[in-house]
C-alpha positions in Angstrom: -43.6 -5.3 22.4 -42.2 -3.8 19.5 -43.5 -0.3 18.2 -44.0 0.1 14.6 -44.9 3.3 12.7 -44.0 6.8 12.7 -47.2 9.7 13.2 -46.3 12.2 10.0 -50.3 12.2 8.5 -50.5 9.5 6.0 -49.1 7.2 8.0 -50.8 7.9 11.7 -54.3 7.3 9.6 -53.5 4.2 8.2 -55.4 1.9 11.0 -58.5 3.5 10.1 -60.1 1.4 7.1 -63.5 3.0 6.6 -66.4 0.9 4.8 -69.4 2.5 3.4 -70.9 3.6 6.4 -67.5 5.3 7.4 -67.7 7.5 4.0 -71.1 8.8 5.0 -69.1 9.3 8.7 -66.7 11.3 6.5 -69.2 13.0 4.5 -71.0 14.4 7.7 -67.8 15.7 9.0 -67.0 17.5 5.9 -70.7 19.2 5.9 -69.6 20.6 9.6 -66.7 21.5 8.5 -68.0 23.6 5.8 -69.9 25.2 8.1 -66.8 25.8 10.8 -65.5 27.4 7.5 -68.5 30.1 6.4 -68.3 31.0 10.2 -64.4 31.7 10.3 -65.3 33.0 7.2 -68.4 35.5 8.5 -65.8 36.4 11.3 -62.7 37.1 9.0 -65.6 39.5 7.0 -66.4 41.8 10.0 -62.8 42.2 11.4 -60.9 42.7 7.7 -63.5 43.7 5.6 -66.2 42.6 2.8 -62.9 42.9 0.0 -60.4 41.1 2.2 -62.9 38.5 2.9 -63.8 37.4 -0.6 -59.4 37.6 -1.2 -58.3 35.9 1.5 -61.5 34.0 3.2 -61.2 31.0 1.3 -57.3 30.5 2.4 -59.0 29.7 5.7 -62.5 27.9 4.8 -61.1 26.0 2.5 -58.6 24.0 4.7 -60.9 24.4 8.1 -63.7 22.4 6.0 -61.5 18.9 6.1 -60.2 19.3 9.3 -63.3 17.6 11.9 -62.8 14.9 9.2 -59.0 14.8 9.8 -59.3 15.0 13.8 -62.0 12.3 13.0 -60.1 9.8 11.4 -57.1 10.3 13.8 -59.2 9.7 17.0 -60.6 6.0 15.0 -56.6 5.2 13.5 -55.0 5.9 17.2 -58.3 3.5 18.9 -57.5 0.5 16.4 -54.3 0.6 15.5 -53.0 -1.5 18.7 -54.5 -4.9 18.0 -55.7 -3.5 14.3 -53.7 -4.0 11.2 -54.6 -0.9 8.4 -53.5 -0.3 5.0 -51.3 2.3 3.7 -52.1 5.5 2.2 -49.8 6.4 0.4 -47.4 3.1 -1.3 -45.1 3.0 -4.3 -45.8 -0.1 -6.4 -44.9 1.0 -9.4 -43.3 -2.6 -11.2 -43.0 -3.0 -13.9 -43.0 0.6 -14.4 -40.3 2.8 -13.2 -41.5 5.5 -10.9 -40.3 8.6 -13.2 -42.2 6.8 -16.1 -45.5 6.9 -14.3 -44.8 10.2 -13.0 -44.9 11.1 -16.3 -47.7 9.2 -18.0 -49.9 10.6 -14.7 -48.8 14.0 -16.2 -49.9 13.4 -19.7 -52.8 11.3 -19.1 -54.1 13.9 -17.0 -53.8 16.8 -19.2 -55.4 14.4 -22.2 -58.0 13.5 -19.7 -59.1 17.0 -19.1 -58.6 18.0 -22.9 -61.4 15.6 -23.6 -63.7 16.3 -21.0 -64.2 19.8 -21.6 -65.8 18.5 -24.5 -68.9 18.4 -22.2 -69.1 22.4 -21.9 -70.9 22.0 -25.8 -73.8 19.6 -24.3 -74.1 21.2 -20.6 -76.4 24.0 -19.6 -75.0 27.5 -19.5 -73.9 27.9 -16.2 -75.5 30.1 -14.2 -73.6 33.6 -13.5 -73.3 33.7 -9.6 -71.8 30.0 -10.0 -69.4 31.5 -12.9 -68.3 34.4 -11.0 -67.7 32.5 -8.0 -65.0 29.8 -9.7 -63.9 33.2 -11.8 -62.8 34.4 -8.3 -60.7 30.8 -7.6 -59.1 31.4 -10.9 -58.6 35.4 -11.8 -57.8 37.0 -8.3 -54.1 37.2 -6.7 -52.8 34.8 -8.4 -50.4 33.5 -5.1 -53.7 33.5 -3.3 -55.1 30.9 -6.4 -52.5 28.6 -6.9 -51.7 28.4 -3.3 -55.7 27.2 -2.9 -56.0 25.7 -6.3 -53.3 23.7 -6.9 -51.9 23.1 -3.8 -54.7 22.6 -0.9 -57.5 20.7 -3.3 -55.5 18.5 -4.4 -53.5 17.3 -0.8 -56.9 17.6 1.0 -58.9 15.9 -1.9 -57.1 13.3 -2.6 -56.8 12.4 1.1 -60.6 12.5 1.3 -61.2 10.5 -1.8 -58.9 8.3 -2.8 -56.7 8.0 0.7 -59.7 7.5 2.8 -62.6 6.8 0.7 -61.1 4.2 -1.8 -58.7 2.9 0.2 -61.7 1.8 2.7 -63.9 0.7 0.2 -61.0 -1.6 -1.6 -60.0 -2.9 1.7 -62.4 -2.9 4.0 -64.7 -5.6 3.0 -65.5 -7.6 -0.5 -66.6 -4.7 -2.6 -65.4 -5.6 -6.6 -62.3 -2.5 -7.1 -64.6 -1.4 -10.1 -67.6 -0.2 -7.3 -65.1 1.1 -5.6 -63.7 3.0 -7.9 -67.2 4.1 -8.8 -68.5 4.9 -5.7 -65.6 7.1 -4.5 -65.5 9.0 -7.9 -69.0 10.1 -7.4 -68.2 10.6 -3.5 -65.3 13.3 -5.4 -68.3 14.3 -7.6 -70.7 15.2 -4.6 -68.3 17.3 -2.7 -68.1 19.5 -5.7 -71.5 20.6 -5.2 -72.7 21.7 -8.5 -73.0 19.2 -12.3 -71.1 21.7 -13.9 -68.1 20.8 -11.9 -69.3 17.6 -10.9 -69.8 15.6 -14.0 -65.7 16.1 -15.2 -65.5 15.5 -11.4 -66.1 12.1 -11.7 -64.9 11.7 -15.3 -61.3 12.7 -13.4 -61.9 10.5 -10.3 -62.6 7.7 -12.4 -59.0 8.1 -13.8 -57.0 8.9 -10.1 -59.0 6.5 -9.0 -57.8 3.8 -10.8 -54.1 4.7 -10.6 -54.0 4.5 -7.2 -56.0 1.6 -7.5 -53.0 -0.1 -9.1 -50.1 1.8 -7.5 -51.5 3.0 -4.3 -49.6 5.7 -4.5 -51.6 9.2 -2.9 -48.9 11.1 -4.3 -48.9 10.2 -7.8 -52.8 10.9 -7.5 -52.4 14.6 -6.1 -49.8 14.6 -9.1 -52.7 14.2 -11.2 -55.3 16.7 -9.3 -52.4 19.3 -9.1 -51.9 18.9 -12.9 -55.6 19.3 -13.7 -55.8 21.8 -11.3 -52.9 24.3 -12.5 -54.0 23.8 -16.1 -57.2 25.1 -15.8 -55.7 28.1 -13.5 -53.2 28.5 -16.7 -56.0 28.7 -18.9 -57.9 31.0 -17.1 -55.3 33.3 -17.1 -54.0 33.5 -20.4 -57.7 33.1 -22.3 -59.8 34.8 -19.5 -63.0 35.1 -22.1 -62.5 31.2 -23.0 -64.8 28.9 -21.6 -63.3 26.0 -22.9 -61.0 24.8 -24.5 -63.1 25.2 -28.0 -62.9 28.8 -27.5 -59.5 28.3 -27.8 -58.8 26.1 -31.4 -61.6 26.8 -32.7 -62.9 24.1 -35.4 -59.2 22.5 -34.7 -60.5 21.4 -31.1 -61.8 17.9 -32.4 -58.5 17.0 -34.2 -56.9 17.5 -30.6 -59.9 15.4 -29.0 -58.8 12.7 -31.0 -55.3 12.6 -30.2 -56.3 13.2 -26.3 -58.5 9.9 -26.2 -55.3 8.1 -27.9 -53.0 9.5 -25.7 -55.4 8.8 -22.4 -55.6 5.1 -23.7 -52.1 4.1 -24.2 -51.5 6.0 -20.5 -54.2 3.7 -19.5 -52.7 0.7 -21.0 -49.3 1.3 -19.3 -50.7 1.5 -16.0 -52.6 -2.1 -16.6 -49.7 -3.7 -16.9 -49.0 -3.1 -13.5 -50.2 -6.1 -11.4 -52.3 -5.6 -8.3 -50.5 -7.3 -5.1 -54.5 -8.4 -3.9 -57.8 -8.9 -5.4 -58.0 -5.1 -3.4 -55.7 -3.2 -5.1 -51.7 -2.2 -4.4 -52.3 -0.4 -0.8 -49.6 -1.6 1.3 -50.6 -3.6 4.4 -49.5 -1.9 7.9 -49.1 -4.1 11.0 -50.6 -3.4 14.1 -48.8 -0.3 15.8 -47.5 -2.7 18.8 -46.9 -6.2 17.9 -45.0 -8.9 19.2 
């Protein structure tokens, strides 16, 4: 018997493929896990303090809300991967791209992505103001404390959620056309958001990861993306504080940029299409059964 494998995260939860049922599995875990958090969270409150609490609470909340999913996930990989094949996480098929080059476009295409969504803001309700103060707090606080939640934990915990789990099963895991996928797991990254206001660019966005790592299968190049999104908005907030978006910003000028963000998101979609899936199911590397002969 010869061991394959090595247990860093990504690769010790590549035997678990889940299938629809297995993202409601993963859904459920994430609602306790939310609730592990507001308890730390309660906790944290009467041993530091009301002000420490609403600092520093989310540091541990955030994190503790994806980890019964995580311990989850490992307990159904480790069952199935000894007679079980799985599917990579994370992969790097990148041809005939060069890996730099997509780094790159994900960069671009992300900003011009989230340029053109904030379009929205002019058509969507005015948010209400406990909601505004509360993603104000994510975004205007210590500013170590908001990167370090912002752009660093969403995106790794997301993007293992959505598009490392939840795609990844629904590509793999049965005969499910990649465009439902793709779908379904950008409005599974919708839900979790909790709110339209955050969940309707949600989607727009996990439309676009999701279709990167449909055709690179690459988990990193996704929370490339996320962190990019991410760290603008944190940018933003902190230079134009008063903005709400971005045609606060340029004024009347705001639609000349729109333009030039949707051509700039097409020809980073069109790069990316030229990149040819190795299955019907997308470019997530097959991984052999942990012990094989």
């Amino acid at each position: 018997m010869k061991r394959r494998g090595n247990f860093n995260v990504f690769s010790s939860h590549a035997w678990y493929v889940p299938g629809v049922g297995g993202m409601f599995a993963l859904l459920g875990f994430l609602v306790l896990g939310g609730l592990l958090g507001s308890l730390v969270t309660l906790i944290f409150s009467a041993v530091a303090g009301q002000h420490a609490a609403m600092e520093y609470g989310m540091l541990l909340s955030y994190p503790l809300m994806f980890l019964p999913a995580m311990f989850y996930v490992a307990a159904q990989s480790r069952n199935r991967s000894i007679e079980t094949g799985g599917f990579a996480l994370d992969s790097s098929n990148f041809a005939p791209q060069k890996e730099w080059a997509c780094k790159a476009l994900v960069v671009v295409g992300t900003i011009a992505a989230a340029f053109a969504i904030d379009a929205l803001a002019g058509v969507m309700p005015p948010m209400p103001e406990y909601l505004k103060q509360l993603l104000q707090g994510m975004t205007t606080g210590t500013l170590w404390v908001n990167f370090l939640l912002v752009s660093i934990m969403a995106p790794l915990c997301e993007e293992w959620l959505c598009r490392g789990m939840v795609l990844r099963g629904l590509l793999n895991s049965g005969r499910m056309k990649p465009v439902w996928a793709i779908l379904i797991s950008a409005l599974f990254f919708a839900l979790i958001h909790a709110n339209p206001w955050q969940a309707v660019p949600a989607f727009i966005l996990g439309c676009l990861f999701g279709y990167v790592y449909y055709k690179t299968g690459s988990l990193w190049l996704t929370m490339l993306m996320h962190f990019t999104n991410n760290t603008l908005a944190l940018a933003v907030s902190r230079i134009w504080p008063e903005a709400e978006s971005w045609a606060d910003v340029l004024g009347g000028h705001y639609w000349i940029f729109f333009v030039l963000a949707l051509v700039v998101l097409g020809l980073v979609i069109l790069a990316f299409s030229k990149i040819k899936p190795q299955s019907p199911s997308g470019n997530c590397d097959p991984v052999p059964a942990l012990f094989s002969e």
